[in-house]
LUMVO-937981 format. One record per residue (C-alpha): residue number from 1; chain; x, y, z. Coordinates in pm, whole numbers. Example, Ala and Ser with C-alpha at 12.3 -4.5 7.8 and 13.67 -1.06 7.14 Angstrom:
BEGIN
PT/pos/unit/xx/yy/zz
PT/1/A/1230/-450/780 $
PT/2/A/1367/-106/714 $
This chain:
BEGIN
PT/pos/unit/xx/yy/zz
PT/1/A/-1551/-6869/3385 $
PT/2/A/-1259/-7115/3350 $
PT/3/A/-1316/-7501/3272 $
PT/4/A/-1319/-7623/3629 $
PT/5/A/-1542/-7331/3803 $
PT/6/A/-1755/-7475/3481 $
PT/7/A/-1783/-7811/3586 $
PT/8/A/-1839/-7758/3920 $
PT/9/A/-2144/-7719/3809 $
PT/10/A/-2199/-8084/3770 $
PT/11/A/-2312/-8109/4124 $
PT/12/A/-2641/-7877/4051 $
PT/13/A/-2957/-8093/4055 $
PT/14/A/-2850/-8472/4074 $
PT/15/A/-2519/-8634/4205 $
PT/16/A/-2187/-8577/4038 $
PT/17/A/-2160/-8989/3956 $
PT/18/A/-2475/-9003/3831 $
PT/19/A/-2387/-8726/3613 $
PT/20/A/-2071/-8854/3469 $
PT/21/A/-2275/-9147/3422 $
PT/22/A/-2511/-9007/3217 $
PT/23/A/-2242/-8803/3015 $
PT/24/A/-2066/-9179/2978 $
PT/25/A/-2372/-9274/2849 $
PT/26/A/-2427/-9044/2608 $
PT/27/A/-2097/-9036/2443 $
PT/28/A/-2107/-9423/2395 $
PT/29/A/-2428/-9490/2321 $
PT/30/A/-2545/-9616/1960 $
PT/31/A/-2242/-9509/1738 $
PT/32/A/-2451/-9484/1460 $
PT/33/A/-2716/-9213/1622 $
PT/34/A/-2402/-9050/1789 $
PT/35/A/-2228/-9038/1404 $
PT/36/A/-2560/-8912/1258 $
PT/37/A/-2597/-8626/1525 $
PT/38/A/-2285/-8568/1562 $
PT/39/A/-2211/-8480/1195 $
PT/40/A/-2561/-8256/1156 $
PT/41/A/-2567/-7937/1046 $
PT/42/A/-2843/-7830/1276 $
PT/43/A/-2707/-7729/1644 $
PT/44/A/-2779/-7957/1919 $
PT/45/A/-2751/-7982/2283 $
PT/46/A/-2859/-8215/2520 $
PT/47/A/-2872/-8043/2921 $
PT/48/A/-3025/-8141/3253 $
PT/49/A/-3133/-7832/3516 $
PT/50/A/-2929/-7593/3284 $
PT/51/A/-2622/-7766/3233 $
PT/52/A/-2503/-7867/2945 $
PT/53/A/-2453/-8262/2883 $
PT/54/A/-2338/-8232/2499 $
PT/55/A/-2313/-8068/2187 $
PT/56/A/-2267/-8158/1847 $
PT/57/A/-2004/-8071/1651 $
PT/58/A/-2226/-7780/1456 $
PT/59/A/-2334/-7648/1792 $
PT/60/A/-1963/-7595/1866 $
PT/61/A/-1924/-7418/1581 $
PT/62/A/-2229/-7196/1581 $
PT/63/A/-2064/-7067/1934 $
PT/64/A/-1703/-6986/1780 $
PT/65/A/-1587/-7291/1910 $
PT/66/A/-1366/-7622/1774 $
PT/67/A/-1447/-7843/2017 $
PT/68/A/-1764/-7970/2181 $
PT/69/A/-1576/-8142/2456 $
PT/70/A/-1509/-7733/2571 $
PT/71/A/-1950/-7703/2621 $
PT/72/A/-1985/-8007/2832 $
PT/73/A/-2063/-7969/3188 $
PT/74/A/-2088/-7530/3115 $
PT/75/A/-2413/-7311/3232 $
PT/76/A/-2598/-7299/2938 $
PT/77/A/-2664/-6909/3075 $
PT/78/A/-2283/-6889/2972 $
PT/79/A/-2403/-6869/2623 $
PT/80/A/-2696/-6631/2607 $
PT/81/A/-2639/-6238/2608 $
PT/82/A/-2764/-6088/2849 $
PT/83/A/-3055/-5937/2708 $
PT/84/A/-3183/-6287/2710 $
PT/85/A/-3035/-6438/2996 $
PT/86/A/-3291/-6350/3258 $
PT/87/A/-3589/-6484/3042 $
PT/88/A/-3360/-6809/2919 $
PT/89/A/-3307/-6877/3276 $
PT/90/A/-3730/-6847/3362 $
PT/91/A/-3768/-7120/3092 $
PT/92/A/-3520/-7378/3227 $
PT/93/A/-3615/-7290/3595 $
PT/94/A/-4000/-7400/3489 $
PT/95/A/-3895/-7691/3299 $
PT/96/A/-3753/-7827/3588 $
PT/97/A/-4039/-7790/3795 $
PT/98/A/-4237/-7920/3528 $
PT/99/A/-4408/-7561/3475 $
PT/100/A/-4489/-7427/3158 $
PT/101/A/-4233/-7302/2911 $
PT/102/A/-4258/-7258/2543 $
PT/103/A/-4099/-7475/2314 $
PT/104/A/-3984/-7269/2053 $
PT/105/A/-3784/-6907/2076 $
PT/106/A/-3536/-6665/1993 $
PT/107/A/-3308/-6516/2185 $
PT/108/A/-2980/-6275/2143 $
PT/109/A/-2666/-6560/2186 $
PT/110/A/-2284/-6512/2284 $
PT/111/A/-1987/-6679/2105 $
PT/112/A/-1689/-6761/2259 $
PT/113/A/-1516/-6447/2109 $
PT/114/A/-1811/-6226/2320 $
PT/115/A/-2023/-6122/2022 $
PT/116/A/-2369/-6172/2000 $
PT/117/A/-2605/-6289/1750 $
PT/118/A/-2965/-6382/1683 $
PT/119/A/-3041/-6760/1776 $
PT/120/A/-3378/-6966/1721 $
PT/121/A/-3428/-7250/1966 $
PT/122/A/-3661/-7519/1937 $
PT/123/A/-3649/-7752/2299 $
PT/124/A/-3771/-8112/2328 $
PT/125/A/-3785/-8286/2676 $
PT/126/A/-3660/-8645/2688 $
PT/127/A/-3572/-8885/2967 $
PT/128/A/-3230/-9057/2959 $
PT/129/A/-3141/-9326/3225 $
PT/130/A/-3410/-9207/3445 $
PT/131/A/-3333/-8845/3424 $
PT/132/A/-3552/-8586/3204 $
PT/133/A/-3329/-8379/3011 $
PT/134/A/-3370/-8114/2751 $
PT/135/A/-3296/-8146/2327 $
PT/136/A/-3238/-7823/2238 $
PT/137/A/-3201/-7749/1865 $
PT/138/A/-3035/-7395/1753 $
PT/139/A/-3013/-7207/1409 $
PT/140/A/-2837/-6896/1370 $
PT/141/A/-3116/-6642/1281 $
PT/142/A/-2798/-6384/1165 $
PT/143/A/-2922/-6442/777 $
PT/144/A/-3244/-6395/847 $
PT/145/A/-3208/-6172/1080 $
PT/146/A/-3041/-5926/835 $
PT/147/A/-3264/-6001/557 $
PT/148/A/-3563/-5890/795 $
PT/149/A/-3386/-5563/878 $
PT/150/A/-3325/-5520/457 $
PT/151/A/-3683/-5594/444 $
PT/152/A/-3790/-5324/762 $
PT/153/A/-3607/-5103/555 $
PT/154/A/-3729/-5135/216 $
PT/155/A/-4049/-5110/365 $
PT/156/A/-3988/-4802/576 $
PT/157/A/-3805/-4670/247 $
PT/158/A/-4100/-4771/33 $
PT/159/A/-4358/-4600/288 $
PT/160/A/-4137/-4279/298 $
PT/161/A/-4178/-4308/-93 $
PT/162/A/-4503/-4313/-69 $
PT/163/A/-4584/-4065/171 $
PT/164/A/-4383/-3844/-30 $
PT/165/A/-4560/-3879/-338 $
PT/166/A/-4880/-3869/-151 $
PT/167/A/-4764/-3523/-53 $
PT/168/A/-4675/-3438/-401 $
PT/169/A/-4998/-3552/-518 $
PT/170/A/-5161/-3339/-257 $
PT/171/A/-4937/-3020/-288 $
PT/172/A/-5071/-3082/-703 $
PT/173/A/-5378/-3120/-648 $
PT/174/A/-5368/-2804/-388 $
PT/175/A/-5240/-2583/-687 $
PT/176/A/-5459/-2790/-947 $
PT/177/A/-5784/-2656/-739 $
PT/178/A/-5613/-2315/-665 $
PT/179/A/-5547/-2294/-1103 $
PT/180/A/-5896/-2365/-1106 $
PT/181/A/-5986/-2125/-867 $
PT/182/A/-5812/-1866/-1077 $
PT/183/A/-5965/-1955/-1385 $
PT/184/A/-6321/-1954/-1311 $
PT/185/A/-6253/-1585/-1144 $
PT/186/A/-6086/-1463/-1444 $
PT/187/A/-6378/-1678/-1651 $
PT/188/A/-6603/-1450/-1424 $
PT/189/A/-6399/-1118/-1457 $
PT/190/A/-6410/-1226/-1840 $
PT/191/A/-6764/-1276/-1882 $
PT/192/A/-6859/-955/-1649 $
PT/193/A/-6614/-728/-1897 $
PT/194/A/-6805/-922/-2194 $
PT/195/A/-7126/-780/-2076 $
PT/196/A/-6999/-458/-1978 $
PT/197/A/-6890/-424/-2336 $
PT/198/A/-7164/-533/-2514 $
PT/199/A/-7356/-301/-2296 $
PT/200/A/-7088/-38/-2418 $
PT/201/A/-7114/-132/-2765 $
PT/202/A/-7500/-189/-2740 $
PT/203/A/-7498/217/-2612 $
PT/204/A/-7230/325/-2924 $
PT/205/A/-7464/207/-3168 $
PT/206/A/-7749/303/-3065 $
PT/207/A/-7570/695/-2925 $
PT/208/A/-7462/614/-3353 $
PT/209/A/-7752/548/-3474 $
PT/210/A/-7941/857/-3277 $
PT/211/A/-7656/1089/-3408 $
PT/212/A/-7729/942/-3754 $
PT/213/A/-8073/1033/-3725 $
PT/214/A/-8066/1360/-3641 $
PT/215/A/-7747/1444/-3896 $
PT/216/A/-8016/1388/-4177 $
PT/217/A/-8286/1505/-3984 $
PT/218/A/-8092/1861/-3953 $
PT/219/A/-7980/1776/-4313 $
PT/220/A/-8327/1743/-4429 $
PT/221/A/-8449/2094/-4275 $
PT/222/A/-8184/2309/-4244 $
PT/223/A/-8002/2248/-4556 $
PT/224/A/-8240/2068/-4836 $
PT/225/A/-8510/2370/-4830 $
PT/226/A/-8247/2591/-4893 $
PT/227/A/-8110/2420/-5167 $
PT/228/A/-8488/2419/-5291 $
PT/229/A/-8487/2767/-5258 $
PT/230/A/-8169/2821/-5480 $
PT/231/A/-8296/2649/-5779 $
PT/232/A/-8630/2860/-5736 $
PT/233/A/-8435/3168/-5763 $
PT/234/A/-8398/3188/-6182 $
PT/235/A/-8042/3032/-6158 $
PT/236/A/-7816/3031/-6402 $
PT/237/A/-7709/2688/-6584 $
PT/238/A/-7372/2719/-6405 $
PT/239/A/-7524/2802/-6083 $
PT/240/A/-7778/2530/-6082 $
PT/241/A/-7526/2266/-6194 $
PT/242/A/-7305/2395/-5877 $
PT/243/A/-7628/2335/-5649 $
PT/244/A/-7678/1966/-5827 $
PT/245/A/-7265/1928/-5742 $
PT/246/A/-7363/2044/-5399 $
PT/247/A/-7657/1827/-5366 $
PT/248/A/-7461/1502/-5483 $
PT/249/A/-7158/1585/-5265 $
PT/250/A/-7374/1643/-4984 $
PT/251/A/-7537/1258/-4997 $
PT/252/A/-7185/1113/-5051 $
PT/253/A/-7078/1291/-4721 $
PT/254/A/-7367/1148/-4505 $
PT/255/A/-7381/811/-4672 $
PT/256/A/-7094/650/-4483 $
PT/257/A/-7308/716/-4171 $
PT/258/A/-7608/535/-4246 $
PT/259/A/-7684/465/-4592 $
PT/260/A/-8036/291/-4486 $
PT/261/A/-8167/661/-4354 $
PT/262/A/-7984/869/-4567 $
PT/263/A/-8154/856/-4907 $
PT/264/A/-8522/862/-4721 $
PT/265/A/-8426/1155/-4548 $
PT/266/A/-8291/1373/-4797 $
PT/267/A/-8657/1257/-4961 $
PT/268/A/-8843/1406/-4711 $
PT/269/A/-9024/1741/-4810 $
PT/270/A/-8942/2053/-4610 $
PT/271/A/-9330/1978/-4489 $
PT/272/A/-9262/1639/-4412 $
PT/273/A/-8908/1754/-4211 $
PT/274/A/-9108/1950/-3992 $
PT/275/A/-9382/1699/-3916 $
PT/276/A/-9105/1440/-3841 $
PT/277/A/-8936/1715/-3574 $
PT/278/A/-9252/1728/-3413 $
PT/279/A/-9298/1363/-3391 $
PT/280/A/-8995/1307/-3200 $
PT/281/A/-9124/1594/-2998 $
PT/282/A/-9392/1399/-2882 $
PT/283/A/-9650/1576/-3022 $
PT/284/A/-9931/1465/-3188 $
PT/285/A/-10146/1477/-3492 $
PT/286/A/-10371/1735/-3406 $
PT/287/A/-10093/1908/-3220 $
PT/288/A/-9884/1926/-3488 $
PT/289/A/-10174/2049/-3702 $
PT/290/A/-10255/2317/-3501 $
PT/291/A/-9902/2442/-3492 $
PT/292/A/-9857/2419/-3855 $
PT/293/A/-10231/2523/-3917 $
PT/294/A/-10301/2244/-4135 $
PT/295/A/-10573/1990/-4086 $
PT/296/A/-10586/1666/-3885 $
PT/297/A/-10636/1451/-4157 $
PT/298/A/-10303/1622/-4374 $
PT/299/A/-10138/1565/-4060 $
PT/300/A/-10206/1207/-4070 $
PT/301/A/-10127/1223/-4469 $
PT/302/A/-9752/1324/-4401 $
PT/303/A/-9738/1077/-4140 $
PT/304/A/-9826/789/-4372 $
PT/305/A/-9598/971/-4675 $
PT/306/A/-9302/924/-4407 $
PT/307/A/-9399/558/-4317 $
PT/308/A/-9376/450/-4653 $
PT/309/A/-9023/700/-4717 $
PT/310/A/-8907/495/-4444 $
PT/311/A/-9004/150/-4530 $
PT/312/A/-9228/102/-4197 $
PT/313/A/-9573/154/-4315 $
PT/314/A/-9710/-175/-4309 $
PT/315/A/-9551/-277/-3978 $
PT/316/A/-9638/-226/-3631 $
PT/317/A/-9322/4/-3560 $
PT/318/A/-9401/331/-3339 $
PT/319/A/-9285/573/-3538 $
PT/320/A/-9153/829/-3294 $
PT/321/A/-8971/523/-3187 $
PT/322/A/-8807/459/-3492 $
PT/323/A/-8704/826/-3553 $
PT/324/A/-8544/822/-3229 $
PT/325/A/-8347/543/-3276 $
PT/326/A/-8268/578/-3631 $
PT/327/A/-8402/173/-3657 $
């Protein structure tokens, strides 16, 4: 729009005398206010019915422009983008009816090169010579408007941050609990195979201990009587010393396997051998008697002879028990 077509606006709302007489007025009125607003660095522009009357020399600026003189008697629609335009031109349409409008705004703005920027408006209503015109006061929100979007973004940056570490944290704490997981099922495989080898171990030594038993059980009444029998047989000093050689060699052998038994055992008495096979037979006293065709009561004499060989008499240990078990 050139500089006429923009003044024909002039005629909009009141007369076009009355108008130049206002814009007369304006420019001549009170040097010292004119100075004062004149030289302000805030924008400011005084319109009637949405044409401008004046600008300072800061609003001139603020729209890419040198001179104010080029604002005066424009649209003020001329300046806003046109994002804004149709809700600019609501407000100054109500104002002039005297409807609402509010008093303070931003809105997207147009320089006289075409670009836009972000402008804050704060609008006072006034009445000069009669006629009620608007104050309107402008800042350039550009600053601020930037330093919003740098702070949109640190935020968004910081909450992407955030959320990513959250994720982390989660994604540890997933494989923390799934470590854990692990370890209390190998804990639990560990502590299964720990009784399953005790129980194994329990089983060797006592399988040991049984084998130990009846090594110098069989000892005791396969071998001993007929060493017995040897030295009964008139021997010859040589030949008995070989049995004795025999004899000792013979406890050395079984000793590693259970030196607590051995000695008893190989103490035992062919008599007392046999009594003890019976026991862990199951037999008892007068069975054995019978079988060996000795009395109850020497029975029960061999019994306590094997107690006490053992180390058990006095205590309430069964013996067939013990001669099982070897303990």
């Amino acid at each position: 729009m050139d500089g006429e077509s923009k003044r024909d606006d002039l005629s909009v709302g009141a007369s076009g005398e009355h108008m130049q007489r206002l814009i007369k007025h304006l420019a001549e009125s009170n040097a010292w206010l004119r100075s004062l607003v004149d030289e302000s660095p805030l924008g400011i522009s005084i319109s009637h019915n949405g044409i401008t009357l004046y600008v300072n020399k800061a609003c001139a600026r603020l729209f890419g422009s040198a001179d104010p003189a080029e604002h005066v008697g424009t649209r003020q629609l001329t300046r806003v983008a046109p994002q804004s335009r149709d809700t600019v031109a609501g407000y100054i349409r109500n104002r002039e009816r005297g409807e609402a409008a509010p008093n303070t705004y931003e809105i997207m703005a147009l320089r006289k090169d075409g670009s836009s920027f972000p402008l804050y408006v704060e609008v006072s209503r006034i009445r000069v010579m009669g006629m009620p015109v608007s104050v309107a006061f402008f800042t350039d929100f550009t600053e601020r408007k930037q330093m919003e979007e740098l702070l949109r973004k640190a935020h968004e940056d910081l909450e992407e941050r955030v959320q990513e570490r959250t994720r982390e944290l989660v994604e540890l704490t997933e494989t923390l609990k799934q470590r854990e997981a692990e370890l209390e099922s190998r804990t639990a495989k560990l502590e299964d195979l720990n009784v399953t080898l005790r129980t194994v171990l329990d089983q060797r030594d006592k399988d040991r201990r049984q084998l130990e038993a009846r090594v110098l059980a069989d000892i005791g009444e396969l071998v001993k009587p007929s060493l017995e029998k040897l030295r009964k047989c008139g021997l010859t000093r040589e030949a008995a010393a070989h049995v004795g050689i025999l004899e000792t060699n013979l406890r050395e052998i079984i000793s590693p396997f259970a030196q607590h038994l051995a000695g008893t055992y190989i103490n035992l008495t062919s008599t007392e051998i046999q009594v003890v096979n019976l026991i862990k037979q199951g037999m008892r006293s007068k069975e054995i008697a019978d079988l060996l065709k000795l009395s109850k009561g020497t029975v029960d004499f061999y019994r306590k002879n094997v107690r006490q060989k053992l180390g058990i008499r006095n205590k309430k240990t069964n013996l067939r028990t013990f001669l099982l078990t070897g303990s």
